[in-house]
C-alpha positions as MATLAB code, in Angstrom:
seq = 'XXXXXXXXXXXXXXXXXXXXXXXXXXXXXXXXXXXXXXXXXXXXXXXXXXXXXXXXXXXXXXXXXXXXXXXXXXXXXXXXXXXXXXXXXXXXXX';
ca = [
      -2.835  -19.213   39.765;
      -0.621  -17.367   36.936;
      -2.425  -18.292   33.677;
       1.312  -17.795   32.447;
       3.289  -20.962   32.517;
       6.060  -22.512   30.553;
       3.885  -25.161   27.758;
       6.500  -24.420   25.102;
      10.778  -25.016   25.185;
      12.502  -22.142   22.260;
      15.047  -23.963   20.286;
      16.693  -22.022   17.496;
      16.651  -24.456   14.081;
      20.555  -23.889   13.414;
      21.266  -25.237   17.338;
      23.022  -22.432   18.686;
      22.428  -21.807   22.463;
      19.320  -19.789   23.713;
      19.749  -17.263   26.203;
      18.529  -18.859   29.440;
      16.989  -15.898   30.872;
      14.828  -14.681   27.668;
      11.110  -14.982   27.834;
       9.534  -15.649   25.444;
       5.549  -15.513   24.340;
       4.219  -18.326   22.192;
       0.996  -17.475   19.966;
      -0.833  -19.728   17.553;
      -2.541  -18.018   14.771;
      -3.625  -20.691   13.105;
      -6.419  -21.155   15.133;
      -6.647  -17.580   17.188;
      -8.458  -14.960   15.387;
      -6.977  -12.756   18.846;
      -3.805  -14.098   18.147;
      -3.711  -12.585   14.535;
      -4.642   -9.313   16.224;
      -1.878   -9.267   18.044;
       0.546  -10.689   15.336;
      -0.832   -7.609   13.139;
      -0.484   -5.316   15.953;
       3.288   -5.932   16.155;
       3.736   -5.869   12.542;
       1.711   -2.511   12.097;
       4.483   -1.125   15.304;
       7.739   -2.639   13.033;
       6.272   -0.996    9.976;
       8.645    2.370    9.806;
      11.605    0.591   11.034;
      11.563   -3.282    9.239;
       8.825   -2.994    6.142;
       9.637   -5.962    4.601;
       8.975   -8.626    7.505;
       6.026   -6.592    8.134;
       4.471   -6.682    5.316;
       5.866  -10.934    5.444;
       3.917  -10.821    8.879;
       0.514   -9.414    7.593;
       0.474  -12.365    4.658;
       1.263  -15.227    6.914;
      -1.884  -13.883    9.672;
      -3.968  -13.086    6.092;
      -3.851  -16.643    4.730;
      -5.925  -17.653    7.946;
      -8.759  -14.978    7.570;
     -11.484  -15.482    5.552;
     -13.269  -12.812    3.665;
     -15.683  -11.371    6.086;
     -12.853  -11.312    8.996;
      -9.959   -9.754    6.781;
      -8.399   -6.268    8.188;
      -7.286   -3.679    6.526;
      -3.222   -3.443    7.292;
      -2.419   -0.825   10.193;
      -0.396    2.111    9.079;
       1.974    4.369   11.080;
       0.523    8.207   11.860;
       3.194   10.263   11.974;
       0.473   12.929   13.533;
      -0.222   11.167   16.757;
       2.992    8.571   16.554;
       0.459    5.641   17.188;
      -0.500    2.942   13.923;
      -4.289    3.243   12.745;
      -6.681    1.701    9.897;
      -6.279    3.545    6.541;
      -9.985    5.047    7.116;
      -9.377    6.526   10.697;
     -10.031   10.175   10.763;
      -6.493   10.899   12.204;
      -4.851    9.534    9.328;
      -7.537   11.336    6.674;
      -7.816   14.546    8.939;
      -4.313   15.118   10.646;
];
């Protein structure tokens, strides 16, 4: 059995229609330390192109990490064309 299965329904808050063949895929980081990977993952790809709601992104997953689980915000290698930590050798060494 698919452990993918519709537990969520998308509304948008201002009530305009939803396409009806999106997908969509629901994470809660409140309580999902893998979650907030992911969540800092995407931000770290949308950093070149959308800065702002990256950096937004990073906060919001921050405020649920405590001090000993906090990670350092991914940056984009123009070298290899992939995101890394700010102490990877790519990124020090290109």
């Amino acid at each position: 059995m698919s452990k993918l299965f519709q537990k969520y329904n998308v509304t948008k808050n201002d009530g305009s229609p939803v396409d009806p063949n999106a997908q969509y895929f629901v994470l809660r980081v409140d309580t999902d330390s893998v979650a907030r990977k992911a969540v800092l993952r995407y931000s770290s790809y949308i950093s070149r192109t959308d800065p702002e709601f990256a950096e937004e992104l990073y906060q919001w997953v921050m405020q649920y990490e405590n001090e000993e689980q906090r990670y350092p915000p991914l940056i984009w290698c123009d070298f290899c064309q992939t995101s890394h930590s700010p102490d990877c050798s790519c990124v020090r060494n290109p």
